[in-house]
N, C-alpha and C positions, 0 to 999 in steps of 0.2 A: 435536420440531417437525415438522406434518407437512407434505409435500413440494406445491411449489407448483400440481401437480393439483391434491389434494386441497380444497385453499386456495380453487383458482379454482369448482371442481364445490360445494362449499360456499355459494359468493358467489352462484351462481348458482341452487341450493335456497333460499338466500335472498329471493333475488328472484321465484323463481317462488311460495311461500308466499306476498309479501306481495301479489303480482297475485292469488291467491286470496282474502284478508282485503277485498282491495279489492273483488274484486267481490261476497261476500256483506255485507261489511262487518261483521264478525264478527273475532274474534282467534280463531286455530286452534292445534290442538295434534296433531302426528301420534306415535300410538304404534305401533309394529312390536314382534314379539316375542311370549312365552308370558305369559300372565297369573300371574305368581308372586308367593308373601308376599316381604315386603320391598319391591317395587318402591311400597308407597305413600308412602315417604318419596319419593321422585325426582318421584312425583305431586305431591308435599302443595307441595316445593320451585318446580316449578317454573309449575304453576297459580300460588302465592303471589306469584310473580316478575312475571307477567303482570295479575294484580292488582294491583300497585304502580306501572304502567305508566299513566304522565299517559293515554297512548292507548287506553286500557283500553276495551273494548264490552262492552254489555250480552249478547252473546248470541255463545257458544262451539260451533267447529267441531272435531270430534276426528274426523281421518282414520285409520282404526283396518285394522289387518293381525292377525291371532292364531290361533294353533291353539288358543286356550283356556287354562283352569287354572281357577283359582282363585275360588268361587263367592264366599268371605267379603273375597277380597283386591278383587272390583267391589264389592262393600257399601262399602269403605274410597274406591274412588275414588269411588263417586257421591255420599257423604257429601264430602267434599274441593270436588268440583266443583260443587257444587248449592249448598255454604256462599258459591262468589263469581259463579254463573252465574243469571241469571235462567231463559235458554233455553240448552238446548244440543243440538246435531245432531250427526248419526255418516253419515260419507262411506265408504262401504265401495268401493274398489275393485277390491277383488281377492278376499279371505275374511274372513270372523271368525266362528270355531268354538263352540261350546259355551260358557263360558265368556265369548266376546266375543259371541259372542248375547244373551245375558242383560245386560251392559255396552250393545248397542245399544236393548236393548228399558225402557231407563231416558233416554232423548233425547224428545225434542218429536219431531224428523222423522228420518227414515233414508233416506240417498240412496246408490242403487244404480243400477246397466247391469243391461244383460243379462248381463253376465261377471260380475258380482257373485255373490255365496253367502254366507247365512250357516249357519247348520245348527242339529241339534236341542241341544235346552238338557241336556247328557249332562254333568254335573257331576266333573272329577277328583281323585280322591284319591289321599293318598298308602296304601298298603300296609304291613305289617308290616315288609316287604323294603324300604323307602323308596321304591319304584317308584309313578308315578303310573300308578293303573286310571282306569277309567273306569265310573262308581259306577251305572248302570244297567243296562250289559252284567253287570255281575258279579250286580244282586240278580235280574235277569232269569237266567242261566244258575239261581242257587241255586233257584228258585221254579220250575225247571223239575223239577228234582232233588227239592224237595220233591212236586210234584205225581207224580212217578213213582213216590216213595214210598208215597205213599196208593193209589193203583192198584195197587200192589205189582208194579210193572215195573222198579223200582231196580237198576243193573247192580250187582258188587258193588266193581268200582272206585268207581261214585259215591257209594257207601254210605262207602267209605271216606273220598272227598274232603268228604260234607258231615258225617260225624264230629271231623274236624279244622278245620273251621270255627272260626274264632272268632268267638264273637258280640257282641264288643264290637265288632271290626273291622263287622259284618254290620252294625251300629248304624248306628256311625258314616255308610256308607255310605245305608241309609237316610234317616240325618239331613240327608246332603248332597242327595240328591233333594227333599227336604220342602225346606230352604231355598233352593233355585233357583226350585221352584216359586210357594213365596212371595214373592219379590223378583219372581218376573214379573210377578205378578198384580196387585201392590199397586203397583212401577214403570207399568204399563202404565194404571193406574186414574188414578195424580194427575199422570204425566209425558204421555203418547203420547196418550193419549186426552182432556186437557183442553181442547182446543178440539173436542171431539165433543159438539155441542150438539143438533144438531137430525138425525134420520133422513131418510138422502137421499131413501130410498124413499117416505114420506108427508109428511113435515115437520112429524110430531112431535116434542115436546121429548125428548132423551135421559135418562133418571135415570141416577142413580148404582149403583142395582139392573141394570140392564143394560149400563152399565159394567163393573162386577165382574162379569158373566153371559160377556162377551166375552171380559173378559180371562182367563176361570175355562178357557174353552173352548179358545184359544189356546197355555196354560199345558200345557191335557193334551196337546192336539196335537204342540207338539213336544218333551216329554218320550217319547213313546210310543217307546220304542226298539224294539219289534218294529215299531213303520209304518215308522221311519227305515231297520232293520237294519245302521247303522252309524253311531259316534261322528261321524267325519269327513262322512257323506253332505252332501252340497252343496244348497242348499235356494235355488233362485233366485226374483226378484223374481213371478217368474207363480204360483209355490208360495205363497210368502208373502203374495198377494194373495187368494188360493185363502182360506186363513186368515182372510181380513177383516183384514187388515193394508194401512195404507194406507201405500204405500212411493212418494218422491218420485224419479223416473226422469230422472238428468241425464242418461242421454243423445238423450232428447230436445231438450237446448237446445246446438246443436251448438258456442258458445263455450263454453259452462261445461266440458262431456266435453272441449275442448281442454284447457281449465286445468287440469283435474284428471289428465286422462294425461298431459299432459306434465310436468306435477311426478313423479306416483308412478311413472313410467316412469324418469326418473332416479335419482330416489330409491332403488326397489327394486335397479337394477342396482350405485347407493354400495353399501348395505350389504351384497348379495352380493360384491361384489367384497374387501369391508374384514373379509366373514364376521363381521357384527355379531350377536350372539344378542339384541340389544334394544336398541332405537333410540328415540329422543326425538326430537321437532323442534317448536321455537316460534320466533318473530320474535327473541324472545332467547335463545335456547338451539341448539346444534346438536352 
């Protein structure tokens, strides 16, 4: 049983969630936490749960927190969520890294501050050792290695390290780059960009051909791990505009930036304080 804080800081996450549902008028889902396999049963449950709800809305708010993971375990949620969501939006507070980049860049709209970040699309894998890398830095080091090869500048340490390469693992890791890249570009084509009808600049009609062209451009951009130079790099709302990414700025509407910090203001201090490693929150669930 947990202790009558607990109880009342709960009742009160409560409430401050459904002042948020009310003012988008949208059923919302917050997830905190590392994007890992497994976690899309707890998805599949508790979307299902909210679907069943007389109260149910067309159109899903996911206030998202993550350092990343898992490029194939977002394929699983956005499959889940798209089977009961007409539209859905991503409220980024705080981060959402690599992995939850690619989760953002599958919503209708993304709403960010200026304290907001998401970062480059840097796909993680796990290692021979089970350790999760991070699959760009690593085929970027090898391709460096290769390239000193051919110039015959090869130290004979790295001679030795890319001997012991394994190339199934090298695959792999490739493979994970190709499917990130894909889910952007095809996420960003029939999700982000299908009320992109008409070009602001002359008011011509947009095709589908330049659709894919955007989102093709986009996709390389924040994949390029030597522009980023690091998995974690913070990539804020003026970067991401930079891109041609149209990102919707709540803290211009100085109610909404209250509702949203003051929920994830509390919110974030629960789970630090309870040392949650992955958090959920819906109208029914907490």
């Amino acid at each position: 049983m947990l202790p009558p804080v607990d109880e009342q800081i709960k009742a009160i996450l409560n409430e401050k969630l459904r002042l948020l549902e009310d003012h988008f008028n949208a059923d919302f889902l917050t997830f905190y936490g590392p994007i890992v396999a497994g976690l899309e049963k707890r998805i599949l449950t508790l979307i299902e749960d909210l679907a069943k709800d007389p109260e149910k809305k067309d159109t899903l708010f996911i206030i998202l927190t993550t350092p990343g993971g898992s490029a194939e375990t977002v394929e699983r949620f956005v499959n889940i969520i798209r089977h009961h969501y007409k539209e859905v939006n991503f409220i980024i507070p705080d981060y959402a890294y690599s992995a939850g980049t690619i989760f953002c860049m599958s919503g209708d709209n993304i709403y960010m501050d200026y304290y907001s970040v998401l970062g480059p699309i840097d796909p993680q894998v796990q290692n021979k050792d089970g350790k999760l890398v991070a699959a760009l830095g690593y085929l970027d080091k090898v391709n460096e290695m290769l390239e000193k090869a051919r110039s015959n500048t090869l130290t004979n340490a790295e001679f030795i390290i890319l001997k012991e390469l394994d190339l199934a693992e090298l695959r792999e890791y490739e493979q994970a780059k190709e499917l990130t890249i894909d889910q952007l570009k095809k996420w960003l084509v029939k999700y982000k960009f299908k009320n992109w009808t008409v070009h602001s600049s002359n008011g011509n009609i947009v095709t589908d051909k330049e659709k894919e062209k955007r989102a093709e451009e986009i996709a390389d951009k924040l994949s390029q791990n030597n522009l980023w130079k690091s998995h974690g790099r913070p990539i804020n709302i003026e970067c991401l505009r930079e891109l041609k990414l149209v990102i919707e700025d709540y803290g211009q509407n100085p109610q909404r930036s209250e509702l949203i910090r003051s929920y994830y203001l509390l919110l974030s201090n629960y789970i630090e304080k309870n040392k949650f490693q992955v958090f959920f929150h819906t109208r029914r669930f907490i």
